[in-house]
MDTraj code that builds the backbone (N, CA, C; nanometers):
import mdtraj as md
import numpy as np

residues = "UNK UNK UNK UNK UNK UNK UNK UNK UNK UNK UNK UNK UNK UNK UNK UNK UNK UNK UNK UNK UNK UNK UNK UNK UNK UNK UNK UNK UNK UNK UNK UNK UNK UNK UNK UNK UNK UNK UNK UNK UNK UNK UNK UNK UNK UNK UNK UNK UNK UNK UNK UNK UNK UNK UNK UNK UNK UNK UNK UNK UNK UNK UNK UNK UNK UNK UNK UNK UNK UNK".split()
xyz = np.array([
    [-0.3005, -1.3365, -1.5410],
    [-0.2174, -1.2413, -1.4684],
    [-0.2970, -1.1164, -1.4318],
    [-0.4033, -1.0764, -1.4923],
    [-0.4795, -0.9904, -1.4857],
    [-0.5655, -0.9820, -1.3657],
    [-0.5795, -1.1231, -1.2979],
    [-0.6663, -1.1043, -1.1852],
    [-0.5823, -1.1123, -1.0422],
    [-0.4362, -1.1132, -1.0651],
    [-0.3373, -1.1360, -0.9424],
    [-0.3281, -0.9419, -0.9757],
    [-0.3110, -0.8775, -1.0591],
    [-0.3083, -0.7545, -1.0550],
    [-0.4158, -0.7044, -1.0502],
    [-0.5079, -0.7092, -1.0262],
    [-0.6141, -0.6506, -0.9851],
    [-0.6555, -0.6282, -0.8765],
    [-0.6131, -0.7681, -0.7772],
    [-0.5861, -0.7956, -0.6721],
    [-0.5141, -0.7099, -0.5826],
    [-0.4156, -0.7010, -0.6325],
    [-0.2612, -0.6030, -0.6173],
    [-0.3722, -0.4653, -0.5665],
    [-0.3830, -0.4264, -0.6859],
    [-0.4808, -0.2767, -0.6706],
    [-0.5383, -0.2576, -0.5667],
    [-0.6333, -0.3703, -0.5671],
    [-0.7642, -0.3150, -0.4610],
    [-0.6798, -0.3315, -0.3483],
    [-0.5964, -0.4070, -0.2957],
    [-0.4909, -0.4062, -0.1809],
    [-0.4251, -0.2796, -0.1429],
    [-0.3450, -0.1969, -0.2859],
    [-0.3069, -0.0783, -0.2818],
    [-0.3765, 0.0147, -0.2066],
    [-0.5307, 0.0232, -0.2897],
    [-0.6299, 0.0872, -0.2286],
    [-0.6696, 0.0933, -0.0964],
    [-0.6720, -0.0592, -0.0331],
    [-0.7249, -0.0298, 0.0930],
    [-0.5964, -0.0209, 0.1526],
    [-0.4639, -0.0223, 0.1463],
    [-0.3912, 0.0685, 0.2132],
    [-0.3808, 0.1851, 0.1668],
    [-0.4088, 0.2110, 0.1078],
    [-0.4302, 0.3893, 0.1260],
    [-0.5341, 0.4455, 0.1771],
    [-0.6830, 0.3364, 0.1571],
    [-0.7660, 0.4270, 0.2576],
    [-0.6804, 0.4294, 0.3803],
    [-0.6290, 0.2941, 0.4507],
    [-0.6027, 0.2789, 0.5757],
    [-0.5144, 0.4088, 0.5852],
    [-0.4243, 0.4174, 0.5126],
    [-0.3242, 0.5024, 0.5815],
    [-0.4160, 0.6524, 0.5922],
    [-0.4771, 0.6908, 0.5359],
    [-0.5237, 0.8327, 0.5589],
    [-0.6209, 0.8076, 0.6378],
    [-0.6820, 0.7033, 0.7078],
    [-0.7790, 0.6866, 0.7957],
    [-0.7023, 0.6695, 0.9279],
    [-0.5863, 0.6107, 0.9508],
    [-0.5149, 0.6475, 1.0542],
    [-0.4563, 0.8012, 1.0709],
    [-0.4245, 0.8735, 0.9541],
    [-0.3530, 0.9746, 0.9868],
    [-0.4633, 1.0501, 0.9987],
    [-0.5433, 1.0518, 0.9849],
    [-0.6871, 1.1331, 1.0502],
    [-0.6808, 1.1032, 1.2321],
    [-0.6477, 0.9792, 1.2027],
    [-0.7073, 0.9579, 1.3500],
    [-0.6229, 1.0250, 1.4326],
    [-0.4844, 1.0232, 1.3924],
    [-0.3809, 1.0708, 1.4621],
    [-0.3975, 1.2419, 1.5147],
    [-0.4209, 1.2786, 1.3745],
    [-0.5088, 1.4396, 1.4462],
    [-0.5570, 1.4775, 1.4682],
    [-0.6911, 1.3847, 1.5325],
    [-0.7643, 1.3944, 1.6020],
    [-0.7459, 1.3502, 1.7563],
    [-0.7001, 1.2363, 1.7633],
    [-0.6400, 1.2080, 1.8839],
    [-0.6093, 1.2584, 1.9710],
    [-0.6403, 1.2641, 2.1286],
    [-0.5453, 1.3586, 2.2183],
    [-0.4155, 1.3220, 2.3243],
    [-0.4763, 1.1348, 2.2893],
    [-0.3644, 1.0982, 2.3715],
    [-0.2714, 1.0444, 2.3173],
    [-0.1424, 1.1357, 2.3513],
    [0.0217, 1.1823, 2.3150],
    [0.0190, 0.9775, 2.2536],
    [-0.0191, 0.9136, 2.3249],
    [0.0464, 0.7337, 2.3264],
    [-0.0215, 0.7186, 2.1854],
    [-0.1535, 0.7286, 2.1971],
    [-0.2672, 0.7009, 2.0672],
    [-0.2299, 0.7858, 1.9449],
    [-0.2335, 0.8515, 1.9651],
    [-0.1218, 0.9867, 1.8278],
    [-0.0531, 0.8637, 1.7811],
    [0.0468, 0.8662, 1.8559],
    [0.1962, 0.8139, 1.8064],
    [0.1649, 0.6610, 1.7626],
    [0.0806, 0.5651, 1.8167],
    [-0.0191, 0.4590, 1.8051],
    [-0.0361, 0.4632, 1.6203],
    [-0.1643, 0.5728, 1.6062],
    [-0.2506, 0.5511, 1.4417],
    [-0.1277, 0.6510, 1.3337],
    [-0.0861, 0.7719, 1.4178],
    [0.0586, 0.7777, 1.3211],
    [0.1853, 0.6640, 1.2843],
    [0.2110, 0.5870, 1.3434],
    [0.2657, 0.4179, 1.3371],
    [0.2226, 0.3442, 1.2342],
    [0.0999, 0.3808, 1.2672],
    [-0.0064, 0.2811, 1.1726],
    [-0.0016, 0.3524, 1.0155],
    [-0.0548, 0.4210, 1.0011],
    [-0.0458, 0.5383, 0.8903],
    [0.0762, 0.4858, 0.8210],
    [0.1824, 0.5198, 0.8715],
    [0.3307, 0.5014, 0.8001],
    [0.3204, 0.3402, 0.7623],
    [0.2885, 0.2914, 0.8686],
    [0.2963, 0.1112, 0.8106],
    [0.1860, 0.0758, 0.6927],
    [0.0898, 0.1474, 0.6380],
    [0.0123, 0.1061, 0.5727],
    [0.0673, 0.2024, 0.4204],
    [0.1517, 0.2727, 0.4335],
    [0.2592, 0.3750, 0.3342],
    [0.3128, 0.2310, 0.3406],
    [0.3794, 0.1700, 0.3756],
    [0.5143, 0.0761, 0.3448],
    [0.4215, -0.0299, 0.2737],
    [0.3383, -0.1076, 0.3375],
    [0.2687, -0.1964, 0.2134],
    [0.2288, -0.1332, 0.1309],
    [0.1779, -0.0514, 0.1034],
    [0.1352, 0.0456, -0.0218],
    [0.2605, 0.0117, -0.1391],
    [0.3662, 0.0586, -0.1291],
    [0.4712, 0.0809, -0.1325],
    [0.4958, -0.0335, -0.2061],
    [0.5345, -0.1638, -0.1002],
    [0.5926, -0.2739, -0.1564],
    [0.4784, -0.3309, -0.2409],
    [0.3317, -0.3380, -0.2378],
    [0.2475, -0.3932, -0.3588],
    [0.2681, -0.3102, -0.4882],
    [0.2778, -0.1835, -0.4496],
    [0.2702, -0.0965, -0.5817],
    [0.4396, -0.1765, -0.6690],
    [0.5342, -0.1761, -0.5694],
    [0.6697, -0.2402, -0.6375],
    [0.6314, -0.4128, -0.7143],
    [0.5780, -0.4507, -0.6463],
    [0.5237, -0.6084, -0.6681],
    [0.4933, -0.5882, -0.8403],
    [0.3453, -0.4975, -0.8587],
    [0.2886, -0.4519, -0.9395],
    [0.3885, -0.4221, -1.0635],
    [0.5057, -0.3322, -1.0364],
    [0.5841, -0.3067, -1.1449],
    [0.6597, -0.4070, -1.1755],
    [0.7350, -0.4818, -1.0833],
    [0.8177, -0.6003, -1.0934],
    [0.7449, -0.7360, -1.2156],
    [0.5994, -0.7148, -1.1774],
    [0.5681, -0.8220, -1.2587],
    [0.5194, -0.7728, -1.3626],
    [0.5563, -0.6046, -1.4458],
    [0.4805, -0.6158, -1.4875],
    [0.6012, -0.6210, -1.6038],
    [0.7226, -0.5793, -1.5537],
    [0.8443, -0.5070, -1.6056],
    [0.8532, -0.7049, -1.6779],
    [0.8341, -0.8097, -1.5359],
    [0.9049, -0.9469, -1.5825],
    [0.7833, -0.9932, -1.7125],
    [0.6780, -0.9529, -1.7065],
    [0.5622, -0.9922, -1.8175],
    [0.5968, -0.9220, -1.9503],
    [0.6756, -0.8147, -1.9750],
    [0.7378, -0.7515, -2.0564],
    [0.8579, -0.8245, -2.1173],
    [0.9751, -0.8275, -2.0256],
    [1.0834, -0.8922, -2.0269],
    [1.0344, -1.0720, -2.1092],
    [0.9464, -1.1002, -2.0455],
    [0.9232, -1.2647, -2.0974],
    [0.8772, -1.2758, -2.2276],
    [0.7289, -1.1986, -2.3041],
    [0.7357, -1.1479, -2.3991],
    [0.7990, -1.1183, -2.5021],
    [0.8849, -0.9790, -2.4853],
    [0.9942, -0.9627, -2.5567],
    [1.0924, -1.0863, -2.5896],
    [1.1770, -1.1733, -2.5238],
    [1.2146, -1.2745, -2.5642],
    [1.1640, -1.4222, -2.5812],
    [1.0403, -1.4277, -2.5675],
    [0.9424, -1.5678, -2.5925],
    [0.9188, -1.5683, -2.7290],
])
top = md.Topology()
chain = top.add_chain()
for i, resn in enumerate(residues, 1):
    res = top.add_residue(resn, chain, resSeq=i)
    for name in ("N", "CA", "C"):
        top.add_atom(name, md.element.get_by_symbol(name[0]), res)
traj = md.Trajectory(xyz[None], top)
């Protein structure tokens, strides 16, 4: 289980570089379309972030849960 969560992580990670590498881009950007474009992006790489980091607790809460009554 240790190497499906590890997995998890480095996934986490590169959505979070992604997302702050889009939201850079976004303020840098000048065109109004492209802004709104890598800001899009940014937020969508927040939402997988998001749902792996939930993944992460879910299994870690059910590896607990199984444990405790095994």
């Amino acid at each position: 289980m240790s190497d499906a969560r590890d997995i998890l992580e480095k996934l986490i990670e590169t959505c979070r570089d992604g997302e702050t590498g889009y939201l850079h881009a976004a303020g840098v950007a000048h065109d109004p379309e492209l802004k709104a474009y890598f800001q899009q992006q940014s937020l969508e790489r927040a939402r997988f972030r998001v749902e792996l980091t939930d993944a992460i607790t879910r299994d870690t809460s059910l590896s607990c849960i199984t444990h405790t009554y095994w």
